[in-house]
Backbone as JSON, one array per atom type, in Angstrom:
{
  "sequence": "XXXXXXXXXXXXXXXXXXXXXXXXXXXXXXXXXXXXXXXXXXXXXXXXXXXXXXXXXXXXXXXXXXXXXXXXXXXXXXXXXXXXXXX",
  "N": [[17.1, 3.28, -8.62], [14.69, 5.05, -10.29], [11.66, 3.82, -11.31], [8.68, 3.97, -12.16], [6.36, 2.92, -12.79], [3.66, 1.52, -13.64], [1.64, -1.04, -11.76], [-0.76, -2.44, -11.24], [-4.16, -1.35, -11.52], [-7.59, -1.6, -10.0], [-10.0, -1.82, -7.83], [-10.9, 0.78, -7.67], [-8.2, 1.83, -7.09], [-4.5, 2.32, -7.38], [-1.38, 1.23, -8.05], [1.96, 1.67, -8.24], [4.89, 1.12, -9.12], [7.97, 2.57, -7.97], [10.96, 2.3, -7.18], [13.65, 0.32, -6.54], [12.63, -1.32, -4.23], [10.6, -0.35, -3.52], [7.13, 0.62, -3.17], [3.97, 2.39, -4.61], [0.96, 2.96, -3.11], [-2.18, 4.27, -4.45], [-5.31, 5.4, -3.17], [-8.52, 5.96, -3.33], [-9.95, 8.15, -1.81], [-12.06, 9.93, -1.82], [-14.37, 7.96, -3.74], [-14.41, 5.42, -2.69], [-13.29, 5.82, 0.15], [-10.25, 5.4, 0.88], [-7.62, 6.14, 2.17], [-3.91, 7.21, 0.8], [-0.79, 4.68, 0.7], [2.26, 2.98, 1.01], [4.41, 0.32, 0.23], [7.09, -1.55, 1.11], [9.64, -3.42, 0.42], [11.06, -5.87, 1.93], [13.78, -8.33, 2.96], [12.46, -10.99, 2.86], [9.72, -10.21, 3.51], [6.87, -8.12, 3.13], [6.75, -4.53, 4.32], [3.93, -2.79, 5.1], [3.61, 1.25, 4.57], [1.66, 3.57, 6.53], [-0.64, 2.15, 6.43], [-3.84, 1.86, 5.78], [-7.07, 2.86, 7.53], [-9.32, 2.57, 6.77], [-12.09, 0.53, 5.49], [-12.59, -1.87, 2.55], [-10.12, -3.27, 4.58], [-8.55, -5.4, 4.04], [-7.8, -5.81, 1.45], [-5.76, -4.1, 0.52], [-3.58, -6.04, 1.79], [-3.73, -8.24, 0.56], [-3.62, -7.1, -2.41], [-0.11, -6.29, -1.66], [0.63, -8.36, -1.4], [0.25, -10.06, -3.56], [1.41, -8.47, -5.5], [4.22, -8.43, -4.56], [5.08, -11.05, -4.41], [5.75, -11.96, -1.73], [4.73, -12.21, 1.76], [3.14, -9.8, 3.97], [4.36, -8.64, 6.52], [5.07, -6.44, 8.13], [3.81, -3.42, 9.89], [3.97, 0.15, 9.75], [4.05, 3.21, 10.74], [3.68, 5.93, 10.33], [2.76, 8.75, 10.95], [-0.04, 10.46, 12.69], [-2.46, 10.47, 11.64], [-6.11, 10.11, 11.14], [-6.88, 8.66, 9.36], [-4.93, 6.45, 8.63], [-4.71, 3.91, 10.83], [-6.44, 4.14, 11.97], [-5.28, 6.64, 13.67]],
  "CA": [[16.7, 3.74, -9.94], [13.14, 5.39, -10.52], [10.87, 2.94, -11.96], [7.59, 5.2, -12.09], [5.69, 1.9, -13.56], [2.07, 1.34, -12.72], [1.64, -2.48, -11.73], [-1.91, -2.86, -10.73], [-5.68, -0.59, -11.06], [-8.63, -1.87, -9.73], [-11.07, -1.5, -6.68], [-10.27, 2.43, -7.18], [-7.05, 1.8, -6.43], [-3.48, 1.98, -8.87], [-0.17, 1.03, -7.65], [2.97, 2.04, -8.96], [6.31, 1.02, -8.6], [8.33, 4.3, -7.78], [11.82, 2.4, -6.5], [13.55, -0.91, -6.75], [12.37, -2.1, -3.24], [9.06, 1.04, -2.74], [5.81, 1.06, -4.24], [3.06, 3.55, -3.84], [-0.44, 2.6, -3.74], [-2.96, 5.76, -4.38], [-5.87, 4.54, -2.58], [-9.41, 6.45, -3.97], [-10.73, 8.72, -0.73], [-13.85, 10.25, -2.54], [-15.61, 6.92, -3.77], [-13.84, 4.37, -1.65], [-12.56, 6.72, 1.69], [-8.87, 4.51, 1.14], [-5.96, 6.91, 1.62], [-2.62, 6.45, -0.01], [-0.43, 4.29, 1.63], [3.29, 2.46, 0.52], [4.8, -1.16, 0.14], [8.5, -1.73, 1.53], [10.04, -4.74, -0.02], [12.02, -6.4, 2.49], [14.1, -9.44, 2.15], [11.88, -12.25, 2.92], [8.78, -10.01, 3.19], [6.59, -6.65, 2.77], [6.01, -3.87, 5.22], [2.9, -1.44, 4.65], [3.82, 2.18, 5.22], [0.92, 4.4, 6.13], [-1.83, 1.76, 6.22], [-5.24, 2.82, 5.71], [-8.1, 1.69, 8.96], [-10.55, 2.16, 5.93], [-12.56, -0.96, 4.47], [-12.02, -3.38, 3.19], [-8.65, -2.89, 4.54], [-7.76, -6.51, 3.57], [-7.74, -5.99, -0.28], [-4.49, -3.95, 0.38], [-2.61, -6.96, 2.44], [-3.46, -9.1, -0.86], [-2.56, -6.5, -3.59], [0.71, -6.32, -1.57], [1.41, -9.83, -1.51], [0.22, -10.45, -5.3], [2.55, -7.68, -6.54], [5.3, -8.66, -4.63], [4.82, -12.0, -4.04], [6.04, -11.82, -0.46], [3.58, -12.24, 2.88], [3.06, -8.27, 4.22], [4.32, -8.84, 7.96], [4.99, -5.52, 9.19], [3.23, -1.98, 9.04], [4.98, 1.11, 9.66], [3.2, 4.25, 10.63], [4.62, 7.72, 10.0], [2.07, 9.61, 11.42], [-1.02, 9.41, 13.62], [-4.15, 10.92, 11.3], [-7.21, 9.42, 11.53], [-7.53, 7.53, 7.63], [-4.06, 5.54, 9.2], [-4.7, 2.78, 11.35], [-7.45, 4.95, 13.09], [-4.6, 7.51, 14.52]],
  "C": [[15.18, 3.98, -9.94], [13.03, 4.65, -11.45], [9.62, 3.88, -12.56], [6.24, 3.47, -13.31], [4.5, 1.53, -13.15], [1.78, -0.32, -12.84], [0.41, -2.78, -11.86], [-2.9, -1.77, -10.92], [-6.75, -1.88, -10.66], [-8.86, -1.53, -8.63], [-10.67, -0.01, -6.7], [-8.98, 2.58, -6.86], [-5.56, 2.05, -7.37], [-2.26, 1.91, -7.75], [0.94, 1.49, -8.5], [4.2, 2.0, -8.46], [7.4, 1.83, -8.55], [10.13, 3.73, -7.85], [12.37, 0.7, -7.01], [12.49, -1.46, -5.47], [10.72, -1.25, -2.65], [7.79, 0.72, -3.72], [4.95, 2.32, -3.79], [1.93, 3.16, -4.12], [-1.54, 3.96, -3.37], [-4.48, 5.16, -4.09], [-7.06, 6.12, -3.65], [-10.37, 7.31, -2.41], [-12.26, 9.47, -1.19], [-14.76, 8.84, -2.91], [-14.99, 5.72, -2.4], [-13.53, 5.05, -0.04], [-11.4, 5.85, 1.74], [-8.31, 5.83, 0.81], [-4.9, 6.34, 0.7], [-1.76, 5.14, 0.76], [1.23, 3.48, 0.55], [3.81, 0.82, 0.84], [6.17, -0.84, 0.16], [8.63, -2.93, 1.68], [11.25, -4.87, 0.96], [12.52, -7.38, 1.63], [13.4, -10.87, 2.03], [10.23, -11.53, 3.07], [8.27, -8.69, 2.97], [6.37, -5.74, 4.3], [5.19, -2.87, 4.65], [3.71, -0.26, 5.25], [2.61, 3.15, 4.9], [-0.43, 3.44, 6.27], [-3.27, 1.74, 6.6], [-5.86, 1.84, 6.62], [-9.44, 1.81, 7.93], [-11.02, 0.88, 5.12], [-12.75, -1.06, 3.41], [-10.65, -3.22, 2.79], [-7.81, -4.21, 4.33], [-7.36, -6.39, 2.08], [-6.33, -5.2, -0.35], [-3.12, -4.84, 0.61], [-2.84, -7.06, 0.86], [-2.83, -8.16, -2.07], [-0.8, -6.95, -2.94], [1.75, -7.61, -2.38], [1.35, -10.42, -3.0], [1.55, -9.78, -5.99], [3.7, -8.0, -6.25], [5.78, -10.47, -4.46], [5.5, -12.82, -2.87], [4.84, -11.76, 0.88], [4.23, -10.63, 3.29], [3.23, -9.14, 6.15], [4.85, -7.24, 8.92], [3.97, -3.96, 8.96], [3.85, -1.09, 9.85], [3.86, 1.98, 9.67], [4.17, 5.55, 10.74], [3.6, 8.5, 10.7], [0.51, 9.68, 12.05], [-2.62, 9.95, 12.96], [-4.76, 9.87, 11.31], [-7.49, 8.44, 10.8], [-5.64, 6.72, 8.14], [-4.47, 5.01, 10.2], [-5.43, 3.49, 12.47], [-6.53, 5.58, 14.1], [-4.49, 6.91, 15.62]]
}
């Protein structure tokens, strides 16, 4: 079921819950340089999809884990540009 619910703004950042188990976090590349990147709710924890090698690339682990209140143990890359996990 589409959710489309915005959980979280700050540091430039907004989240939004798109899915039961998906989020989307829209990261701020003009003031901050953070791409977008996604949250995949497992069953015992989160995987990043997409996660940004821009700093401070910790403030995304913690959003994760706040919003879902799950530890972020895997990341997931879709594709090899450069603002992902330094291609």
């Amino acid at each position: 079921m589409i959710k489309n619910n915005v959980v979280y703004e700050g540091s430039y950042s907004k989240v939004v819950h798109i899915f039961d188990k998906l989020y989307f976090r829209e990261g701020n590349l003009e003031v901050r340089d953070q791409c977008n990147c996604g949250f995949l709710v497992l069953d015992s924890c989160v995987a990043i999809i997409d996660y940004p090698a821009q700093n401070p690339d910790h403030e995304i682990i913690d959003e994760a884990e706040h919003i879902t209140g799950l530890p972020v143990k895997y990341i997931l890359v879709t594709h090899a540009h450069v603002d992902h996990v330094a291609g």
